[in-house]
N, C-alpha and C positions, 0 to 999 in steps of 0.2 A: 574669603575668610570672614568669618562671623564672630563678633564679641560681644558680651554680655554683660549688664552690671545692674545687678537686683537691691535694691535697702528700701527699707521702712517709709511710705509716704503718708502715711496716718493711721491713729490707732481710734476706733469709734465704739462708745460705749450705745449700746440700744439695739445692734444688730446680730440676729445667730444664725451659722448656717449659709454664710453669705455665698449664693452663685452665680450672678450674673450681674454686671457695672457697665455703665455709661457714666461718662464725662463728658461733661457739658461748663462753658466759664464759671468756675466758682462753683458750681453742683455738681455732687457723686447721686446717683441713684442705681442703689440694689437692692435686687431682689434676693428671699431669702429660700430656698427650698421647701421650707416647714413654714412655711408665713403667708396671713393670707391679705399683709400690707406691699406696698410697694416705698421703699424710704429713699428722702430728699434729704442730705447732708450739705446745710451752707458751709466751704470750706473755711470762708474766714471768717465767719460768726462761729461755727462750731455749733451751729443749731442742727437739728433732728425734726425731721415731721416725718410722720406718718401719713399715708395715703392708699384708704381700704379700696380694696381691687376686689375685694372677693364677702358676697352676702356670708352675715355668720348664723343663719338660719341652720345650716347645716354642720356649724360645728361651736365647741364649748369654750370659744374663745379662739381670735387668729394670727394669737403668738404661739410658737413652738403647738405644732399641731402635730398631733401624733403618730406617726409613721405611718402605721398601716391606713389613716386617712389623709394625711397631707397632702396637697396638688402637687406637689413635686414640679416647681417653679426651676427648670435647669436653662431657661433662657431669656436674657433679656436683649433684645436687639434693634435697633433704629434706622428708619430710612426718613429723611426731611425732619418734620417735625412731631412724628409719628413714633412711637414706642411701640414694641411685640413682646410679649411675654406666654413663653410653652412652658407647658408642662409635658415631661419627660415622654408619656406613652410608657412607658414601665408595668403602668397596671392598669386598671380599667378606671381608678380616681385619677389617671395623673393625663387627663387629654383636650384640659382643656387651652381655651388661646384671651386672652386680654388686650385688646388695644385701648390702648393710653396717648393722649395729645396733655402733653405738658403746660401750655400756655392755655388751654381752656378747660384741663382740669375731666374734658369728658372720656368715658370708661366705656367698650362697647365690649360684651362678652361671647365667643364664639367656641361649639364643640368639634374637636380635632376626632373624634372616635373615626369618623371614616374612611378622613385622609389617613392616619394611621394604620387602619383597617388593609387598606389601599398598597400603604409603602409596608405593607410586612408580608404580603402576598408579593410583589414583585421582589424582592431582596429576599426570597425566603427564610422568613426569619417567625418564629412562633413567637409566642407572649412573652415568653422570658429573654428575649432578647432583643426587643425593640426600648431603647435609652435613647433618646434626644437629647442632647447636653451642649449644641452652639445652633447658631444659624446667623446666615448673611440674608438680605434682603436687597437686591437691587432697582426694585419697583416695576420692574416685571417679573423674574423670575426668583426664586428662593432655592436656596442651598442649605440644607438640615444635614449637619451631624449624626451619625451613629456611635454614640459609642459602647465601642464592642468588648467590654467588659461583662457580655454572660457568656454562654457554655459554649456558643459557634463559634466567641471572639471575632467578630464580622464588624470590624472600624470601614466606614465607609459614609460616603454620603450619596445622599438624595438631592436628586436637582429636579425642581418643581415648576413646569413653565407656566405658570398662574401667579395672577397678583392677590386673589383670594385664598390663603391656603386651605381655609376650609372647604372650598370649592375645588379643588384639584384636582383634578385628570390625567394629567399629560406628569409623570412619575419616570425619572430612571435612576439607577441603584450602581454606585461603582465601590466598590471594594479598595482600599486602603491600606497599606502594611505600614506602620508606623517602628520608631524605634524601640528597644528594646531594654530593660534591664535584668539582668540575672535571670535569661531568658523569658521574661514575662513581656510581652509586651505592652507597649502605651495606649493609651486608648484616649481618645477627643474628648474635653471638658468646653472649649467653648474657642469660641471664632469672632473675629471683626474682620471688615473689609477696609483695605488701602489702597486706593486706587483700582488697577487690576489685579491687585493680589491680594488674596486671603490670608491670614495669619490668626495661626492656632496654638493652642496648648493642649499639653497631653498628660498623663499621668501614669505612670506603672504603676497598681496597685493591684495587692495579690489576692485574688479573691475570682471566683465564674460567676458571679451572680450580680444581677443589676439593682437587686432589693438591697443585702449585706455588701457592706465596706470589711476591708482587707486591708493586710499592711503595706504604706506607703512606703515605695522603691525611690518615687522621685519624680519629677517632673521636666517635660520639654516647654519650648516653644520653637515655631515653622512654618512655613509660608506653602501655598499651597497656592498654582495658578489657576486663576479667576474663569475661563477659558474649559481649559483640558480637564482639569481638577486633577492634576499629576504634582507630585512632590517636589517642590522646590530645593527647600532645604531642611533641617532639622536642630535643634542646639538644647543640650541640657543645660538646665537653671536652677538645678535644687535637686536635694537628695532627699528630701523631708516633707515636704509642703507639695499640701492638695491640691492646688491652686484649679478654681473653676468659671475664675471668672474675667474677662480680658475687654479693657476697653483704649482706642488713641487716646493718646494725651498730650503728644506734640512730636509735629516734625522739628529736626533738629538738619543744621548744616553735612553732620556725620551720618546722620539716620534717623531712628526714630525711638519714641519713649512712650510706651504703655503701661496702664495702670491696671492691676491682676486684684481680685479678690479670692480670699482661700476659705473653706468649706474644712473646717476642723473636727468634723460630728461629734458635735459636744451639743449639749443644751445650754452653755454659754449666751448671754444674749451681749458677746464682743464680737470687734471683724477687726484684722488689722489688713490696711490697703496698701500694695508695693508698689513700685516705681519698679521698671526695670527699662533699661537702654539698649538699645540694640544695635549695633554700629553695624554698615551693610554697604 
């Protein structure tokens, strides 16, 4: 038996679009979908930095960038003292990859077109249905997210045995049934790794397509073994909330307590960040 308890862990004025959170002592950083910053929130100063990830050569400013050109920033994920940051694969803008080292500040930029190119041929999956929206990193191998929110609805992940994703060869593709609401099913927003097991969030959101959003059914979270990549378990947490972005935030004697950012599509430039408990 599994129990849950979601409330409000900070509301942050300066961020829109919020999908991907690490936590780190006293530091939140997320990434925004439509953004071409990557932002540092001190939690008990309440300060805000900005930190550009992405040349604005190519666009008219790298707040709220405009859909059909946005990177589409759907992960942000850490192994050591290392940062990754993907974009989605959704379209032919959204592929590329960012490594970020926090403590020295250096930014190195790498294109995904191939690997992608690569995992939509083995998963048969055409353009409109490759969404990257989580990934784990264990410093050899990586595990990429599908989520299957276009027209195949093909949730599943990619397990990549390379430490270079952009280098990647060695690609296989497993299929995924998640839970459901009002027969729609859930579809992967984003992943962290705990120990040997994976834990994700999901979203029912009613819509085939990975461009256009659709109405929010509600949201899980679920553990997925590290291993097999077979379904542990599953728990709804919300009937409302897009939530797309999942990071630890402390083990506890009961279980454990992660911190979710939610993806509102609004041009808002707010984020409110949840706490939820997971007793286990």
């Amino acid at each position: 038996m599994h129990s849950v308890h979601l409330e409000i862990f900070r509301e942050i004025q300066g961020i829109g679009s919020a999908s991907g959170i690490i936590y780190l002592p006293n530091l939140l950083y997320i990434i925004g979908d439509n953004s071409g910053f990557l932002n540092e929130y001190n939690i008990k100063g309440h300060k805000l930095r900005k930190i550009q990830i992405l040349s604005d050569d190519k666009f008219h400013g790298l707040e709220n960038i405009p859909k059909a050109q946005k990177p589409d920033f759907e992960v942000l994920c850490q192994y050591a003292d290392q940062f990754y940051i993907l974009g989605s694969g959704s379209t032919a803008k959204r592929n590329s990859l960012i490594e970020f080292e926090p403590k020295s500040g250096r930014i190195m930029r790498k294109d995904l077109t191939d690997t992608y190119r690569k995992m939509k041929a083995i998963a048969n999956l055409d353009d409109d249905n490759l969404n990257i929206e989580g990934a784990v990193f264990t410093g050899k191998d990586w595990v990429l997210f599908n989520r299957g929110n276009g027209s195949d609805g093909k949730n599943g992940t990619f397990r990549i045995s390379h430490d270079d994703l952009a280098e990647a060869t060695k690609i296989e593709f497993k299929p995924i049934r998640l839970p459901n609401i009002n027969h729609v099913e859930s579809t992967f927003t984003d992943a962290v790794m705990v120990n040997d097991a994976i834990f994700f969030i999901s979203t029912a959101e009613d819509t085939k397509s990975t461009y256009a959003d659709g109405e929010i059914l509600g949201s899980f979270i679920g553990s997925i073994d590290l291993k097999s990549l077979t379904l542990n378990f599953s728990h709804r947490i919300s009937g409302s909330h897009k939530f797309e972005g999942i990071s630890l935030y402390q083990k506890t004697s009961s279980g454990v307590e992660f911190l979710l950012c939610e993806d509102r599509d609004t041009a808002e430039l707010k984020t409110v960040i949840y706490k939820i408990g997971l007793s286990i």
